[in-house]
C-alpha positions in Angstrom: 114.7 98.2 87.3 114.0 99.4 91.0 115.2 103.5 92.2 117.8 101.3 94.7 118.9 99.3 91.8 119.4 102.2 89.3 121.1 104.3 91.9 123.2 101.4 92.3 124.2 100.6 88.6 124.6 104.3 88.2 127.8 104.1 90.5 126.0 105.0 93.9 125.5 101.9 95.7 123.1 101.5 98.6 122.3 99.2 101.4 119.1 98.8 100.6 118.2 96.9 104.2 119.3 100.5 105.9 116.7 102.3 103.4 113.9 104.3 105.4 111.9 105.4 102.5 112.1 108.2 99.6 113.0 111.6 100.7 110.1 112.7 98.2 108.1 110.7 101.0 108.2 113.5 103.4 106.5 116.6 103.0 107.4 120.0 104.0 106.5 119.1 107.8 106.1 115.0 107.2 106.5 112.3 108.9 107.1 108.3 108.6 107.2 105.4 110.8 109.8 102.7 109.9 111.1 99.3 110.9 114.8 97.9 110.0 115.8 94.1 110.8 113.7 91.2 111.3 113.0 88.2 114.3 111.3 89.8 117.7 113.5 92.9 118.0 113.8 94.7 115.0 114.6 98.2 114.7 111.5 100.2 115.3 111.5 104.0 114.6 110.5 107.6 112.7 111.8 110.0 110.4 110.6 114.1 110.5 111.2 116.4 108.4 111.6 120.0 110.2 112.3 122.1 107.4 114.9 121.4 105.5 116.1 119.4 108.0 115.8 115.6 108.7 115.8 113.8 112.1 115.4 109.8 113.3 114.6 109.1 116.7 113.5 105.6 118.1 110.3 105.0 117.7 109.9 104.6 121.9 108.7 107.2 124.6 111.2 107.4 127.2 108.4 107.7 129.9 106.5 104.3 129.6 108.5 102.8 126.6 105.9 102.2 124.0 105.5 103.9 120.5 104.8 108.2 120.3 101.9 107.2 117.4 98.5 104.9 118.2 98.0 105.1 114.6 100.7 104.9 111.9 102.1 107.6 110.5 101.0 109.9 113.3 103.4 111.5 115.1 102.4 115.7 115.2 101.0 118.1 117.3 97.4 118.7 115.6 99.4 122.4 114.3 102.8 120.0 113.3 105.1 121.8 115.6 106.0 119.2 118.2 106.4 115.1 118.4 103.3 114.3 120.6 103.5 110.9 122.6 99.8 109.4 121.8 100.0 107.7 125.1 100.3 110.2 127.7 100.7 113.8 126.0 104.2 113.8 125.8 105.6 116.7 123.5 109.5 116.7 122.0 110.7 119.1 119.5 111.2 117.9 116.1 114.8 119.1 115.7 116.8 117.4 119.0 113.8 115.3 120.4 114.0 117.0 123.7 110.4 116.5 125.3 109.2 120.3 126.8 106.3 119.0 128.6 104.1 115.9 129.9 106.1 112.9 132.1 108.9 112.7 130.7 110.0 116.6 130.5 113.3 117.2 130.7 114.2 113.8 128.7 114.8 113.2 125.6 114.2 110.5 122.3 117.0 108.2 121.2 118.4 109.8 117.8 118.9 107.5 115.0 121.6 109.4 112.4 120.3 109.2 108.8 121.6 110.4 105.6 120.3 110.6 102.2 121.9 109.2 99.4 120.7 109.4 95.5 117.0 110.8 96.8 116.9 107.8 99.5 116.6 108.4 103.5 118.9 105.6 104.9 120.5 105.1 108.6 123.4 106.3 108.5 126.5 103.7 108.0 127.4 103.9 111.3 124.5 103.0 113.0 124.0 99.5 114.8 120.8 98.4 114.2 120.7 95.8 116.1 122.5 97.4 119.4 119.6 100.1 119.0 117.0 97.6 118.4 118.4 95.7 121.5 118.0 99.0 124.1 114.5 100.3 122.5 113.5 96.6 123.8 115.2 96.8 127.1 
């Protein structure tokens, strides 16, 4: 029996299609790339951890509109403070996704509310995945 399926028969039940990965997936300072939905547009973003804390933006750089990572997975600042646009050397804070330097200071990365249920990082329920897909391809 799967974690999603035990966590389910054990009276938690989870949308497993809103499922971003194992919060044991993310270390102290970690970061993972995910993608929700299927057909041309699917849902294409991150998760960071910042502590104890845990934040999803859209995986899209509000200055030219492609992805912050060239390779996957790779999202930091070589130290792991900041978000760092591979691109164009945009930096956004972890926390609120605010970029503090490069072209597109001043603006900011489409959050994507999460929540963790029985050890899983999922999208929150009241996300629309595919409105969100929809305007990171727009």
């Amino acid at each position: 029996m799967s974690a999603p399926e035990r966590a389910e028969a054990a009276g938690s039940v989870l949308d497993v299609e809103r499922v971003v990965c194992r919060e044991t997936e993310l270390e102290a300072h970690g970061v993972r790339a995910f993608t929700i939905g299927a057909g041309d547009w699917p849902l294409r973003g991150f998760v960071v951890r910042a502590g104890a804390q845990l934040r999803g933006y859209v995986n899209r750089c509000p200055h030219a509109g492609h992805p912050l990572n060239l390779l996957p997975d790779r999202f930091l600042t070589p130290d792991g403070a900041l978000l760092l646009c591979s691109s164009h050397g945009a930096l956004f804070e972890k926390l609120t996704g605010f970029c503090v330097a490069g072209p597109c200071a001043g603006r900011s990365l489409t959050p994507v509310a999460l929540q963790v249920r029985s050890g899983f990082v999922m999208l929150a329920d009241e996300v629309d995945i595919a409105a969100l897909a929809e305007e990171a391809s727009a």
